[in-house]
C-alpha positions as CSV (number, residue, x, y, z in Angstrom):
1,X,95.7,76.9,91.6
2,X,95.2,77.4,95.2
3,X,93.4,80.1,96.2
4,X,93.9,82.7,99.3
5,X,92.5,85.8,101.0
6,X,94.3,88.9,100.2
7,X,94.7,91.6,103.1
8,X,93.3,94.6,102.7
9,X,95.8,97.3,101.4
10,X,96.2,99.5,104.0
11,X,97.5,96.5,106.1
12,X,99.9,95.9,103.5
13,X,100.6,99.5,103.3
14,X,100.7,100.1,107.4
15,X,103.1,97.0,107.2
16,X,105.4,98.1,105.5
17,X,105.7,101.4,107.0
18,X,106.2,100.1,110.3
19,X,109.3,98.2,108.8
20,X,110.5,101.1,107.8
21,X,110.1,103.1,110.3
22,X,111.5,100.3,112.5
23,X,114.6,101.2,110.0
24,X,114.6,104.7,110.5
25,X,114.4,104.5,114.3
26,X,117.3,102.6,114.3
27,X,119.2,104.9,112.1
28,X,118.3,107.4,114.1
29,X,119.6,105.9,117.3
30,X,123.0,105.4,115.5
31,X,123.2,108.7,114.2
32,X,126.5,109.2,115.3
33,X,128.2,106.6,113.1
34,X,129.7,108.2,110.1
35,X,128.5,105.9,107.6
36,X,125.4,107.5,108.5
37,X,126.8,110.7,107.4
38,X,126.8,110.1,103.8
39,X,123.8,111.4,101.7
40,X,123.3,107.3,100.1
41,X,122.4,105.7,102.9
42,X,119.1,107.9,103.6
43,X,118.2,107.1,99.8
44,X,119.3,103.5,100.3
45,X,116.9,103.2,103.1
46,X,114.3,105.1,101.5
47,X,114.5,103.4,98.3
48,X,114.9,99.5,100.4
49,X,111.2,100.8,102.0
50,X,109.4,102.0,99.0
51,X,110.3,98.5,97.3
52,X,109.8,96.6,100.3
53,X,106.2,98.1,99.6
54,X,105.8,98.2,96.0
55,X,106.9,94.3,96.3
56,X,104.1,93.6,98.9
57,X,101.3,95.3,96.9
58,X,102.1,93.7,93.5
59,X,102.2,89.9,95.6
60,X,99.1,90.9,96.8
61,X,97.4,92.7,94.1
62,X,99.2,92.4,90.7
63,X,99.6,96.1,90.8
64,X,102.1,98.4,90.8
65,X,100.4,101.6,92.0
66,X,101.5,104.9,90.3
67,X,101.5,106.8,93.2
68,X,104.2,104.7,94.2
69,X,106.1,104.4,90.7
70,X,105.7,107.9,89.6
71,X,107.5,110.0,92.6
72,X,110.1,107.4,93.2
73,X,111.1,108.0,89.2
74,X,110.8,111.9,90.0
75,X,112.9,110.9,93.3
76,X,115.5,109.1,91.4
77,X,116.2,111.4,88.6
78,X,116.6,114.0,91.4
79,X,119.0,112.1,93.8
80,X,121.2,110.9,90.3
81,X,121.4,114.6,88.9
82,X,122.6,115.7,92.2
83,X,124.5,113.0,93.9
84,X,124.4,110.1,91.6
85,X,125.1,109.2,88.2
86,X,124.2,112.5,86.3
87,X,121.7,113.6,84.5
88,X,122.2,111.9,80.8
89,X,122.4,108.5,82.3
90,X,119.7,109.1,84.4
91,X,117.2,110.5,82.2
92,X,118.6,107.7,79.4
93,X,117.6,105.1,81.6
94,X,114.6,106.5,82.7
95,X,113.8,106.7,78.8
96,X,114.9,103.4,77.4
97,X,113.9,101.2,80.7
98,X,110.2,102.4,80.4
99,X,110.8,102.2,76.7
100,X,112.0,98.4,76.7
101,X,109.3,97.1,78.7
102,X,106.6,99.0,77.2
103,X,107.6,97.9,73.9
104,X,107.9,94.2,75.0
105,X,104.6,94.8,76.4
106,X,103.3,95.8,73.1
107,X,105.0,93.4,71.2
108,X,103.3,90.5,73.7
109,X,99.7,92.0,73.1
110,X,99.7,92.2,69.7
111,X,101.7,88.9,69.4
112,X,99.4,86.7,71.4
113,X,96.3,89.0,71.9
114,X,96.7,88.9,75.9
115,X,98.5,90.6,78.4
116,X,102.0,89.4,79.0
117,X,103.6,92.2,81.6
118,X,102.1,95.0,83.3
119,X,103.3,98.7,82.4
120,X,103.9,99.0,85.8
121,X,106.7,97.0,85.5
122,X,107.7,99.6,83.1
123,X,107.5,102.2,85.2
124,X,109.6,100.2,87.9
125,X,112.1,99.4,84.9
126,X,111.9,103.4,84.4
127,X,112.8,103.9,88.2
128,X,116.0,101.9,88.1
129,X,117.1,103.8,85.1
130,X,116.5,106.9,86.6
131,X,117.9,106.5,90.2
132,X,121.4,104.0,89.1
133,X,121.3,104.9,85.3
134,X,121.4,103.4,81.5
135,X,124.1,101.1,82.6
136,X,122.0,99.5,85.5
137,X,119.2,98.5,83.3
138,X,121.1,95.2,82.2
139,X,121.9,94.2,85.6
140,X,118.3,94.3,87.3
141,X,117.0,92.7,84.2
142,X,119.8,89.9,84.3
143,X,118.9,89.5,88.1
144,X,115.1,90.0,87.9
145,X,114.3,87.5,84.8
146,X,117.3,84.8,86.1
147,X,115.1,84.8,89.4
148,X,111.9,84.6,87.2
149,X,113.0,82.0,84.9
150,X,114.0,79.8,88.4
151,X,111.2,80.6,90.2
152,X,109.0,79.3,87.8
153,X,110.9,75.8,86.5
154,X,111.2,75.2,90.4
155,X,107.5,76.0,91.1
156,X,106.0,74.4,88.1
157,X,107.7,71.2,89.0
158,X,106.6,71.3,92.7
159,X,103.3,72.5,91.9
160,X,102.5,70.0,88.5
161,X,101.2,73.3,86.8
162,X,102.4,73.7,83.3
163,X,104.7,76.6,83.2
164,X,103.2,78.1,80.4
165,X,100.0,78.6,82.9
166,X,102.1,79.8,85.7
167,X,101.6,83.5,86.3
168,X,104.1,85.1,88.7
169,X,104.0,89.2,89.6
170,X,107.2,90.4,88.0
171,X,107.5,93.6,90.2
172,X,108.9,92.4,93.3
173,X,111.5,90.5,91.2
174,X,112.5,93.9,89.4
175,X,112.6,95.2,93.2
176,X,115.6,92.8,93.5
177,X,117.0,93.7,90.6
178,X,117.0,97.0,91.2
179,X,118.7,96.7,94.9
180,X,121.3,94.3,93.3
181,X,121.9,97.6,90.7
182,X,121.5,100.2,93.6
183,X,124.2,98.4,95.7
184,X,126.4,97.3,92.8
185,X,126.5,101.5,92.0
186,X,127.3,102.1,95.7
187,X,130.1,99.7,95.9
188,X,131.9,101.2,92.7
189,X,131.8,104.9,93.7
């Protein structure tokens, strides 16, 4: 495997916020437009810098940090019980998408007596669920293993590494997955 430096994580973490608040400037400058108006576009650009983050750390660090998972749960279920989906799909998806991959999780340990995904990754499965509901679960999951399952035939033929010994963070795949859910719920309201 080839081998690099990671950053330090306050770079990453400074990075990131300067791309959002690059984003935020510029909403701020266009104000005025009344697509701005609507209460979904602050959350979408909230919710496109948190992952934009959480994506960067878990490249750099296999890590989702629970400082970051936790509050953007406790965000979600907020903005869906007031805004969004309601509060049964919301907290049902919350539920059953932590639920799913911690029980995968489990089942991998005890299977093959090594870790096979993160419960970080549960907690990002959680966050979909509670910010675009029970019904969104299959759709980032569809999106963030089909990317997954590309990724790594593509880069284990490149690379010559056996794909069984390929190990790829899964977190800033679910990011996609959950932006393909977040604006897949926007475009049906």
């Amino acid at each position: 495997m080839m081998a690099f430096e990671r950053r330090p994580l306050w770079q990453t973490i400074l990075g990131t916020a300067c791309l959002g608040l690059s984003f935020f400037l510029l909403a701020w400058i266009f104000r005025d437009a009344p697509v701005l108006k609507a209460p979904w576009v602050w959350f979408s650009m909230t919710l496109a810098i948190w992952l934009l983050a959480l994506a960067a750390i878990d490249l750099d660090r296999f890590l989702l940090p629970n400082w970051l998972t936790y509050p953007l749960i406790i965000i979600g279920l907020v903005y869906s019980i007031r805004f969004g989906v309601g509060p049964v799909q919301s907290i049902l998806g919350a539920f059953i998408g932590y639920g799913f991959i911690a029980g995968l999780a489990w089942f991998w340990e005890a299977r093959f007596g090594r870790e096979g995904i993160g419960l970080g990754d549960a907690k990002l499965l959680s966050a979909i669920g509670a910010w675009c509901g029970i019904f969104a679960l299959p759709i980032a999951l569809l999106v963030s293993s089909g990317v997954a399952i590309a990724f790594v035939l593509i880069f284990s033929g490149v690379r010559k590494i056996p794909h069984t010994e390929l190990i790829i963070p899964f977190g800033p795949l679910l990011c996609l997955g959950f932006w393909v859910a977040w604006v897949a719920l926007q475009n049906s309201v």
